[in-house]
Backbone as CSV, one residue per row, in Angstrom:
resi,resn,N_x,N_y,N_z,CA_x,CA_y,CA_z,C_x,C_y,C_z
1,UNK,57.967,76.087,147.759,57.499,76.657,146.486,58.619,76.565,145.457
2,UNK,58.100,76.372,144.411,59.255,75.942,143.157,59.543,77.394,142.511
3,UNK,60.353,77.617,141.776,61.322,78.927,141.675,60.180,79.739,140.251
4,UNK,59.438,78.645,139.393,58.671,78.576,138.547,56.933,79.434,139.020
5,UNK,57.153,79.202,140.348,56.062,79.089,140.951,55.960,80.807,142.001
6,UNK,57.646,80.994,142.497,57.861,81.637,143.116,58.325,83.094,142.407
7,UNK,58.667,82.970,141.070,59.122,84.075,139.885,57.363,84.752,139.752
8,UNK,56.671,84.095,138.993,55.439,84.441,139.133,54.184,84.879,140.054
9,UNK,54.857,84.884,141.181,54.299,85.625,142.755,54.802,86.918,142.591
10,UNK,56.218,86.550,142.376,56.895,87.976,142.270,56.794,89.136,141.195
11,UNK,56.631,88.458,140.439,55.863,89.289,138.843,54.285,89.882,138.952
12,UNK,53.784,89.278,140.539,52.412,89.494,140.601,52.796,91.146,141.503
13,UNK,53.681,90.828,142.370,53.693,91.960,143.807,54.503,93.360,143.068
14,UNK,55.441,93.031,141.391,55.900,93.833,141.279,54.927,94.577,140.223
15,UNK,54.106,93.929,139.797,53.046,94.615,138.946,51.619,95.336,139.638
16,UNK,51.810,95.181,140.853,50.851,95.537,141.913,49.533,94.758,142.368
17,UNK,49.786,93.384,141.450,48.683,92.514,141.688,48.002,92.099,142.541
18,UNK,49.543,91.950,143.696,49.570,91.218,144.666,50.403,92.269,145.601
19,UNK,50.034,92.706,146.649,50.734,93.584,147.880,51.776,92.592,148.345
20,UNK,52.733,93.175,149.148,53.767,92.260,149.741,53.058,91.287,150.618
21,UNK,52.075,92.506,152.016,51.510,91.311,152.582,51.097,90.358,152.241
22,UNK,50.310,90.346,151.083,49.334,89.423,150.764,50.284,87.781,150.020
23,UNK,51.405,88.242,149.201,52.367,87.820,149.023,52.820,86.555,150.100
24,UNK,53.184,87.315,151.284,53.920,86.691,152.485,52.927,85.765,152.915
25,UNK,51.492,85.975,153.013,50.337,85.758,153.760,50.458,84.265,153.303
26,UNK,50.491,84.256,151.140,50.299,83.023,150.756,51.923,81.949,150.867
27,UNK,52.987,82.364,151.188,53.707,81.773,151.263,53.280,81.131,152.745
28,UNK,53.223,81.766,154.202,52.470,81.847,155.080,51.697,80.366,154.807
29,UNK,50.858,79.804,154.224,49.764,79.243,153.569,50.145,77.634,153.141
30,UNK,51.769,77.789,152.833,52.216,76.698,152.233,52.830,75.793,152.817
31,UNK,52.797,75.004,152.941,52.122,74.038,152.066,50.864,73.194,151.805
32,UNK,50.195,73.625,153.101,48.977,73.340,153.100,47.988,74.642,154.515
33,UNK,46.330,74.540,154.199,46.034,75.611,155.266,44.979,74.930,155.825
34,UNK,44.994,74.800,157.289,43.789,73.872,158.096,42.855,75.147,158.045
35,UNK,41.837,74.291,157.916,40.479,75.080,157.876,39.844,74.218,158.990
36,UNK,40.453,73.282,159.923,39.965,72.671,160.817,38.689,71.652,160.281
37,UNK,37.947,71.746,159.810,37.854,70.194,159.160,38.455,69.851,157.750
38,UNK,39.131,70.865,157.296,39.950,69.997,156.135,40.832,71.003,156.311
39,UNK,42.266,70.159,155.447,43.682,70.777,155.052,44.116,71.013,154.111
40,UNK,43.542,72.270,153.561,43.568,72.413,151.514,45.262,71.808,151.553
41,UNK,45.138,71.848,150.667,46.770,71.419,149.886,46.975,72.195,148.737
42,UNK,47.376,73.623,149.229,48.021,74.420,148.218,49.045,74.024,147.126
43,UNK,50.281,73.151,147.728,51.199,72.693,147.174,51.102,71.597,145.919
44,UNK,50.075,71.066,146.121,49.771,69.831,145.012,49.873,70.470,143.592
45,UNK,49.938,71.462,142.989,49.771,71.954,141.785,51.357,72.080,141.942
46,UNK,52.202,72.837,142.671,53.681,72.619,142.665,54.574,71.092,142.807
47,UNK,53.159,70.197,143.770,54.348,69.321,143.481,54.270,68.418,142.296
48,UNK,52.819,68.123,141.599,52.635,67.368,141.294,51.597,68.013,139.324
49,UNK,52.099,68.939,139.359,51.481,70.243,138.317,50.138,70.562,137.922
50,UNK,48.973,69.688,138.939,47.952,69.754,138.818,47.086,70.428,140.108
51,UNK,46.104,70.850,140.112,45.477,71.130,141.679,44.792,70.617,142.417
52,UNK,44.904,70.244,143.547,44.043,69.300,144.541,42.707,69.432,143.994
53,UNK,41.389,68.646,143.919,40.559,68.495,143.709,39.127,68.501,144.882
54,UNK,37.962,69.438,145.026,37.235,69.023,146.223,35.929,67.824,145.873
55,UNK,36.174,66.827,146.635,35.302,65.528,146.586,34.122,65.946,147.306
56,UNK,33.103,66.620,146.452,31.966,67.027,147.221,30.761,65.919,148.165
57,UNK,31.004,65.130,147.787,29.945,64.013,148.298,30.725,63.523,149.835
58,UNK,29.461,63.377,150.581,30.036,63.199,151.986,30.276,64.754,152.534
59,UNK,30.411,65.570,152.212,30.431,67.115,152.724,29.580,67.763,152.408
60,UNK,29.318,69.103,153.586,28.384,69.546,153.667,28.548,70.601,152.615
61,UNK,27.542,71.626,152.529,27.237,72.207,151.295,28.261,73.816,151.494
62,UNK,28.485,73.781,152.885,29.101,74.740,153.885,30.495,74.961,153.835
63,UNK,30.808,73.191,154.019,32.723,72.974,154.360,32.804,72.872,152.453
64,UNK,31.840,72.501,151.811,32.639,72.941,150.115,32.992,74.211,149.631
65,UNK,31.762,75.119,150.167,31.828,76.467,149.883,33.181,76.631,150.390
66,UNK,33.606,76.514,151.480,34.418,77.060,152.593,35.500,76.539,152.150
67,UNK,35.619,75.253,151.572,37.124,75.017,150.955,36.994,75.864,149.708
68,UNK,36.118,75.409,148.803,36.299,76.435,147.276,36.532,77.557,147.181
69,UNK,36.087,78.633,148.478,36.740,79.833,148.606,37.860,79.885,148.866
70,UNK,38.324,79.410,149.305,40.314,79.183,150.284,40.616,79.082,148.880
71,UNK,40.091,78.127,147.827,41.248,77.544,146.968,40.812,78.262,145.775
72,UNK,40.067,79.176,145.484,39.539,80.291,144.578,40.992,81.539,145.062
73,UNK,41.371,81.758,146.201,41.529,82.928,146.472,43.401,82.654,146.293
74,UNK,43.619,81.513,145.326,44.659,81.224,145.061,45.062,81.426,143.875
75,UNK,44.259,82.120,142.890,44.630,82.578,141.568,44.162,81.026,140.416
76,UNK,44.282,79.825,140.971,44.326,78.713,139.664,43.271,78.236,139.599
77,UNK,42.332,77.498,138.976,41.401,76.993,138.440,41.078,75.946,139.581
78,UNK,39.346,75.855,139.764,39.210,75.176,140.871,38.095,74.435,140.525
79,UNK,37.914,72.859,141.102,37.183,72.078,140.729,36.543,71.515,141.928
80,UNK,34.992,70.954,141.436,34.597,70.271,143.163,33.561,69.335,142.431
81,UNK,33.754,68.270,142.359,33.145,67.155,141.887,32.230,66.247,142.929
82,UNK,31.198,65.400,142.332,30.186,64.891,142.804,29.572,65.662,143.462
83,UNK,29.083,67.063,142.715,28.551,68.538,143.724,26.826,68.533,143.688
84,UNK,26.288,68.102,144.152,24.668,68.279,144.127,23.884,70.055,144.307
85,UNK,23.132,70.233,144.158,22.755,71.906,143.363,22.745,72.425,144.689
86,UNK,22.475,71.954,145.746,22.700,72.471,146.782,24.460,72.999,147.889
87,UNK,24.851,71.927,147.278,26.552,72.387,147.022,26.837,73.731,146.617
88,UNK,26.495,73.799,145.038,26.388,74.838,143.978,26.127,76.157,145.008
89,UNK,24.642,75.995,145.515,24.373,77.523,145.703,25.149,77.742,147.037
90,UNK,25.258,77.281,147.809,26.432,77.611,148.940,27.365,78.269,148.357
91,UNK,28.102,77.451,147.561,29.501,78.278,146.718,29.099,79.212,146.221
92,UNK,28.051,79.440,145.292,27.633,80.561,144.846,27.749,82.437,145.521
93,UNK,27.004,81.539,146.847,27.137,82.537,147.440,28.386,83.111,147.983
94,UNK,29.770,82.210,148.092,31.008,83.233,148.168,31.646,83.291,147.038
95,UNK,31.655,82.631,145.953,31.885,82.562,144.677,31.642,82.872,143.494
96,UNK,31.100,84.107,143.641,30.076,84.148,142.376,30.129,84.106,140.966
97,UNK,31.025,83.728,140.289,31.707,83.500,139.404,32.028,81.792,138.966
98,UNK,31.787,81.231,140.034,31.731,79.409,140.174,30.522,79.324,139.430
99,UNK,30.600,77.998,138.613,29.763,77.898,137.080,29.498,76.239,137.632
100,UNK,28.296,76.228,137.235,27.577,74.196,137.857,27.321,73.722,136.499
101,UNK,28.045,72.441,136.212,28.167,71.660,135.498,27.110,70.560,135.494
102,UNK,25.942,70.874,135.428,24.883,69.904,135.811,25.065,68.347,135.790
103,UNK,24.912,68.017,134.538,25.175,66.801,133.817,26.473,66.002,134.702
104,UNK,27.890,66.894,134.339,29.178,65.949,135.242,29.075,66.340,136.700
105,UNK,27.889,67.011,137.227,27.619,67.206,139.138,28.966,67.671,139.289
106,UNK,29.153,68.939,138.435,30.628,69.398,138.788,30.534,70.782,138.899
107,UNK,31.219,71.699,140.021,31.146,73.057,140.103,32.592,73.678,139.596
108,UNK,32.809,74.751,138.983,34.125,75.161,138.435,33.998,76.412,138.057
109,UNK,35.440,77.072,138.678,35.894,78.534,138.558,37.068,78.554,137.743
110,UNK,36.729,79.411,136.455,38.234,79.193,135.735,38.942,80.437,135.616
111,UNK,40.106,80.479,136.041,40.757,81.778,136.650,42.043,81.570,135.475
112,UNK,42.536,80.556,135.203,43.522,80.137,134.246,43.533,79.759,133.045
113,UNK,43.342,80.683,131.743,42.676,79.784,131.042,44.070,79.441,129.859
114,UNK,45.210,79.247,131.027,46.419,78.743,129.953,46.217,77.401,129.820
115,UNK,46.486,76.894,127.955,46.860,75.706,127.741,47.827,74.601,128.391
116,UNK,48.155,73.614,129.031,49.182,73.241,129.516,48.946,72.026,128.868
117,UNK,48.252,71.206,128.262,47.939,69.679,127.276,48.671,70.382,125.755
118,UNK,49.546,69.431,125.508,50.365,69.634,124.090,49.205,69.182,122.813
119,UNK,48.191,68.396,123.545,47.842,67.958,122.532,46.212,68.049,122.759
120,UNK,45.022,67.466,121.859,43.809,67.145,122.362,43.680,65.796,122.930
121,UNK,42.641,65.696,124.400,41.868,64.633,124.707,40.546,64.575,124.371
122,UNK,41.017,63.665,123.609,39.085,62.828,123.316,38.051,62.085,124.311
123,UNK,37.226,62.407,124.693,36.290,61.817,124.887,35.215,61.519,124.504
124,UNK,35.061,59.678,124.514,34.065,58.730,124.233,32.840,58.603,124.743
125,UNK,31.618,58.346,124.869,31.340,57.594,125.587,30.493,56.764,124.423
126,UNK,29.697,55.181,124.978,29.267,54.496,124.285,27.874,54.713,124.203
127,UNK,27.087,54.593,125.294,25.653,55.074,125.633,25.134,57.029,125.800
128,UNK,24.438,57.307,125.281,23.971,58.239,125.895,23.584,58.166,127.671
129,UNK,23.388,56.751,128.011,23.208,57.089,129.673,25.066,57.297,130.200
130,UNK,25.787,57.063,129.167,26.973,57.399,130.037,27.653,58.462,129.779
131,UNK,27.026,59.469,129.188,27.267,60.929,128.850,28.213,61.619,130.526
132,UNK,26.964,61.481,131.754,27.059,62.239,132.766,28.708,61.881,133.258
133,UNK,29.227,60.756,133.381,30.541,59.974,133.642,31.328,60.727,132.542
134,UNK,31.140,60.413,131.246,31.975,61.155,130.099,32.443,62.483,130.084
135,UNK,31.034,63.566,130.606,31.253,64.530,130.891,32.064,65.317,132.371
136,UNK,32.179,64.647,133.530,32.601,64.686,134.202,33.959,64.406,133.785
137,UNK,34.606,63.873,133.288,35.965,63.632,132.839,36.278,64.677,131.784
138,UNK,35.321,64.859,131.347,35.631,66.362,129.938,35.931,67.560,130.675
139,UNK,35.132,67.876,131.585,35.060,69.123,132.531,36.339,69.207,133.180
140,UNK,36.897,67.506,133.874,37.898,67.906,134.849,39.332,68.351,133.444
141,UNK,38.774,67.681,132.435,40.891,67.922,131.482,40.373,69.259,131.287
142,UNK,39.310,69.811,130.736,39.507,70.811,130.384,39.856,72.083,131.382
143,UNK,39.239,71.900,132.452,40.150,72.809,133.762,41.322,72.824,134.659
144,UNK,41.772,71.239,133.440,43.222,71.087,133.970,43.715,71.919,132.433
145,UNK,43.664,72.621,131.982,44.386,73.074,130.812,44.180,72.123,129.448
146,UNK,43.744,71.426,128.931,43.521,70.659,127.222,42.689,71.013,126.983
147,UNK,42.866,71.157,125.688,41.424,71.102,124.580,41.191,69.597,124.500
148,UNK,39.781,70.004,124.682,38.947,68.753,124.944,37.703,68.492,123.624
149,UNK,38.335,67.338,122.936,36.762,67.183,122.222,36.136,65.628,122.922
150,UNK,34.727,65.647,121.810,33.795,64.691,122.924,33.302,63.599,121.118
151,UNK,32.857,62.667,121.318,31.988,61.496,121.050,31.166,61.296,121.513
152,UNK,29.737,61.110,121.659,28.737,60.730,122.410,27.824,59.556,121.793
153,UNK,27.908,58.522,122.649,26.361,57.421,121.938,26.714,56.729,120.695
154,UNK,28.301,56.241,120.718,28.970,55.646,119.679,29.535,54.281,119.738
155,UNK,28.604,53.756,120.288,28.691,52.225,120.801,28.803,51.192,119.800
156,UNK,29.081,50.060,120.481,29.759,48.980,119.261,28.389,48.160,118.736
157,UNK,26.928,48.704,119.509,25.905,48.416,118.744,26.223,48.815,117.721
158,UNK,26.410,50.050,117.368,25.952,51.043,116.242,27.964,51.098,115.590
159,UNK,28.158,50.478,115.801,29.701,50.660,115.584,29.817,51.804,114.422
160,UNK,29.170,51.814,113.691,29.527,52.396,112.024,29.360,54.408,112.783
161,UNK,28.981,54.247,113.608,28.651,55.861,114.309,30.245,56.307,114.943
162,UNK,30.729,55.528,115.173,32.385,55.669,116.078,33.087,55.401,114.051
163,UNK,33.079,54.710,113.716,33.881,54.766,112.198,33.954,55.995,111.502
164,UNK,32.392,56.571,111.697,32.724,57.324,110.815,33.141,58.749,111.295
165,UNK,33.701,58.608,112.758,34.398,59.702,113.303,35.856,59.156,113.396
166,UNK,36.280,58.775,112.693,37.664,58.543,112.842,38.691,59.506,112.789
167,UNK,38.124,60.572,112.505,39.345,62.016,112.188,39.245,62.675,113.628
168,UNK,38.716,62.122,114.351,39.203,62.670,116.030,39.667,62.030,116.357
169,UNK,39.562,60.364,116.542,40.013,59.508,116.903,42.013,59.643,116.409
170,UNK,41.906,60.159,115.024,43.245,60.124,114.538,44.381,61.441,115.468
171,UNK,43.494,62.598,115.463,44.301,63.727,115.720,44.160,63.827,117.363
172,UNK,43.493,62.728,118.330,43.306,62.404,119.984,45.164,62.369,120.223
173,UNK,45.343,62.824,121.023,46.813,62.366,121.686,46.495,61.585,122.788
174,UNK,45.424,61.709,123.766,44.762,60.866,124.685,43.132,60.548,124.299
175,UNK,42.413,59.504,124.672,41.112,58.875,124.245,40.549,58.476,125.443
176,UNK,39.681,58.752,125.826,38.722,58.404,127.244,37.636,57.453,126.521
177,UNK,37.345,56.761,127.345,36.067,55.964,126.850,34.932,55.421,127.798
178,UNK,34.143,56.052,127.653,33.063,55.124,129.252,31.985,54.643,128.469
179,UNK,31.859,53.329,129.381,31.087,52.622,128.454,30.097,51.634,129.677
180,UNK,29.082,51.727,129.607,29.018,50.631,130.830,28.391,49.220,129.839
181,UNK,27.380,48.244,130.499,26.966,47.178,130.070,28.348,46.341,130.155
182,UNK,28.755,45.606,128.464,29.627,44.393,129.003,30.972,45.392,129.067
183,UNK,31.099,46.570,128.656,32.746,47.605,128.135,33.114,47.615,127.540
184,UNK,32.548,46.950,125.731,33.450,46.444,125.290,33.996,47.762,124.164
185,UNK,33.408,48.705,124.383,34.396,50.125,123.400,35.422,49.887,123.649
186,UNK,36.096,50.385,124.530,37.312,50.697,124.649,38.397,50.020,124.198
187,UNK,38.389,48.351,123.622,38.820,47.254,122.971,38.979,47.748,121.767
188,UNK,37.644,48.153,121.321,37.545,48.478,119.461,38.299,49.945,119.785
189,UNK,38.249,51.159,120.404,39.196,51.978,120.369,40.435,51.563,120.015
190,UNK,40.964,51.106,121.438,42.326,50.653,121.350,42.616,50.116,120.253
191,UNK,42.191,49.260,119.432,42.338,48.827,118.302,42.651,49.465,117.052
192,UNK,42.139,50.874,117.335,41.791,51.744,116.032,43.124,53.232,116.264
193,UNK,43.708,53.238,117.208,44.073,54.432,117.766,45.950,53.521,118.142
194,UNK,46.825,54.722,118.133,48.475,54.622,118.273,48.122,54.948,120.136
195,UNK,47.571,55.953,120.410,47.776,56.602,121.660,46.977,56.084,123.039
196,UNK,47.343,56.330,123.960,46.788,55.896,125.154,45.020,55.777,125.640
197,UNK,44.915,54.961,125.483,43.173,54.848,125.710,42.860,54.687,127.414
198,UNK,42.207,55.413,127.810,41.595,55.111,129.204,40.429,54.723,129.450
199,UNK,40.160,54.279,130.034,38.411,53.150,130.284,38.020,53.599,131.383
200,UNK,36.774,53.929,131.294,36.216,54.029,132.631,35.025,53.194,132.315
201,UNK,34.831,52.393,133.162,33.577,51.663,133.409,32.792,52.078,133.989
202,UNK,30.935,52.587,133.673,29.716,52.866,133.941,28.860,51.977,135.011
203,UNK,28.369,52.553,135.480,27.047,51.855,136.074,25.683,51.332,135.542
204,UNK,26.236,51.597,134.581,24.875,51.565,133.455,24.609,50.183,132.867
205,UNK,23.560,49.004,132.987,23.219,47.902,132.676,22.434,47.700,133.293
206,UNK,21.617,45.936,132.901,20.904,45.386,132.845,21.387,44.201,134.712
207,UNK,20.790,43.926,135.473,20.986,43.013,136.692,22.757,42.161,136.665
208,UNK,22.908,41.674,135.471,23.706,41.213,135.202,25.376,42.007,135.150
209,UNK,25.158,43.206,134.911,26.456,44.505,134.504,26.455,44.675,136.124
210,UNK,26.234,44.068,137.032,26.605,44.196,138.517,26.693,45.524,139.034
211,UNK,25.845,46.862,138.427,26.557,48.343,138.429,27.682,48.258,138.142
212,UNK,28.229,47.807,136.888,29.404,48.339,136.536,30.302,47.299,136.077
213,UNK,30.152,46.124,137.802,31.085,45.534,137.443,31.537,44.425,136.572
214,UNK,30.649,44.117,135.381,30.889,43.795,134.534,31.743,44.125,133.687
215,UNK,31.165,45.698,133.169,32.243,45.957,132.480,33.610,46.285,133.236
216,UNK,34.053,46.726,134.296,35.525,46.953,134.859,36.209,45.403,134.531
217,UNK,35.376,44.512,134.523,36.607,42.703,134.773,36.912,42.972,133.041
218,UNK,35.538,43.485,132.267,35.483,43.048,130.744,36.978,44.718,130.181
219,UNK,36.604,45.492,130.997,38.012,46.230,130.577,39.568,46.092,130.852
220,UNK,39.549,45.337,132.274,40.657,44.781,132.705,41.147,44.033,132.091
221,UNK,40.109,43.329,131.192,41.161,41.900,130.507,41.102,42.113,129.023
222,UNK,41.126,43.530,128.631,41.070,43.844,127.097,42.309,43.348,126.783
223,UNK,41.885,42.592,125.300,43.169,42.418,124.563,43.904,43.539,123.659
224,UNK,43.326,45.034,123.966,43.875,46.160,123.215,45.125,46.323,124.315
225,UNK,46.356,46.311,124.059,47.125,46.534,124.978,48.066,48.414,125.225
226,UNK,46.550,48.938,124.601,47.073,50.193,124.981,46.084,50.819,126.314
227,UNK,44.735,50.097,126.403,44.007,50.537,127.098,44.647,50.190,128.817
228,UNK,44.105,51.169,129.434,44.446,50.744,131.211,43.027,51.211,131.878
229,UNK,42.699,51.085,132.826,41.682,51.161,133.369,41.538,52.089,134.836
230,UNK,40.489,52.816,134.674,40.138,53.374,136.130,38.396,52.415,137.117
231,UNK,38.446,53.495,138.452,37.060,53.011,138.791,35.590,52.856,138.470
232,UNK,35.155,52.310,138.729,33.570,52.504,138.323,32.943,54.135,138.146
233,UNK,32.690,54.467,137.463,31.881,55.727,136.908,32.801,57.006,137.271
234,UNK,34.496,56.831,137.522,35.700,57.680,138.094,35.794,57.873,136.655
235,UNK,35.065,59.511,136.123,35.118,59.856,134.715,36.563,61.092,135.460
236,UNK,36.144,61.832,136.658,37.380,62.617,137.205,38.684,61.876,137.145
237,UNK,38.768,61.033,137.725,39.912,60.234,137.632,40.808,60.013,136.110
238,UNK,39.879,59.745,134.640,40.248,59.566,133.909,40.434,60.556,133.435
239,UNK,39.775,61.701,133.642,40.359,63.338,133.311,41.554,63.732,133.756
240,UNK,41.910,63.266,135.161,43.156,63.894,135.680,44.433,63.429,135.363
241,UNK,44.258,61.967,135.103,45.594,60.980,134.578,45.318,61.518,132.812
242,UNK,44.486,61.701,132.081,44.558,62.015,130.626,45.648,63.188,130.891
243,UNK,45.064,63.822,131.809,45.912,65.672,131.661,47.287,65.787,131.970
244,UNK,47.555,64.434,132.792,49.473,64.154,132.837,49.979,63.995,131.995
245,UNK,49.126,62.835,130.991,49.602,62.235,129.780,49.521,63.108,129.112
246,UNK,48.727,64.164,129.003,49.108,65.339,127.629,49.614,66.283,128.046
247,UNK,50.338,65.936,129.088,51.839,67.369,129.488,53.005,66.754,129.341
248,UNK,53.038,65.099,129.035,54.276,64.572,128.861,55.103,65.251,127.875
């Protein structure tokens, strides 16, 4: 435990927040706690200033609850992505305070509601079908600590709809963009913007957009050389790397 990390335990046990036991229990805890089918990773927010994340898909509705409680009962903000409603009410039931993000299939308890992003992240998206991806990346910065604003359905069809928002685009310190079909937003972003653009490529097209992978080759080889790229419809992913970049 970092001294940052370990001052503020102690500020908890001397204000009565936290009993000694309970104190010892979570040091006890660290650096990680088997729950026998998984091994939360308490430490990831110390080592790395963010908090492990639960990948709800592929798990049961049971072992999410069962991790989200462990990692609820840790004081910091907790996230569980690709969560289907049946996820939701499991947690619900030891969580009751855990809030379902329909749209980004995201469940979240916010226990922290300190700023830690110096600046705002923007998020894009081009289509209204790629809202759900967009939003999933909005949800995860904003429970990593940023103010988060959004763009929606501002595609380079309609280009003059992204122009005439240029006063977010200006005051963005980070810019998300999901776009599926050929990808090609995130080019005209980069183009328009000083600061770091991230791409996430959609699933969203016509036989030809391969689910996606059209646009990922068409973002990989942008000639905007501020943009970098994540996975196919990984709107989390582009939330969690935005939220480094706005603690730099």
């Amino acid at each position: 435990m970092d001294s940052a990390a370990l001052s503020k335990l102690l500020e908890q046990v001397k204000a009565g927040r936290v009993s000694p036991d309970e104190a010892v229990a979570r040091l006890r805890h660290m650096p990680f706690e088997d729950l026998g089918f998984a091994k939360v990773d308490h430490h990831r927010r110390l080592r790395q200033g963010l908090p492990e994340v639960i990948f709800s898909r592929g798990k049961t509705p049971k072992q999410v609850a069962q991790i989200f409680q462990n990692m609820a009962a840790h004081d910091g903000n907790v996230l569980a992505t690709k969560a289907e409603t049946e996820h939701f009410r499991a947690v619900k039931k030891l969580v009751r305070k855990a809030e379902y993000h329909q749209l980004a299939q995201a469940i979240v308890l916010k226990q922290d509601a300190t700023k830690y992003g110096r600046g705002t992240i923007a998020v894009i998206s081009a289509g209204t079908s790629d809202i759900p991806v967009a939003e999933e990346a909005l949800v995860t910065a904003d429970v990593m600590g940023n103010d988060v604003t959004h763009l929606y359905d501002v595609g380079v069809a309609g280009i003059h709809r992204l122009l005439a928002n240029k006063a977010v685009l200006k005051d963005a310190r980070v810019v998300i963009v999901c776009a599926g079909m050929e990808g090609a937003l995130p080019s005209v972003v980069g183009g328009l913007v000083g600061v770091p653009v991230i791409a996430v490529p959609t699933s969203i097209g016509y036989g030809a957009a391969f689910k996606g992978l059209a646009a990922l080759l068409g973002m990989l080889n942008s000639c905007a050389s501020n943009v970098s790229v994540v996975n196919i419809d990984n709107g989390f992913g582009a939330g969690y790397v935005a939220s480094m970049i706005n603690r730099l």
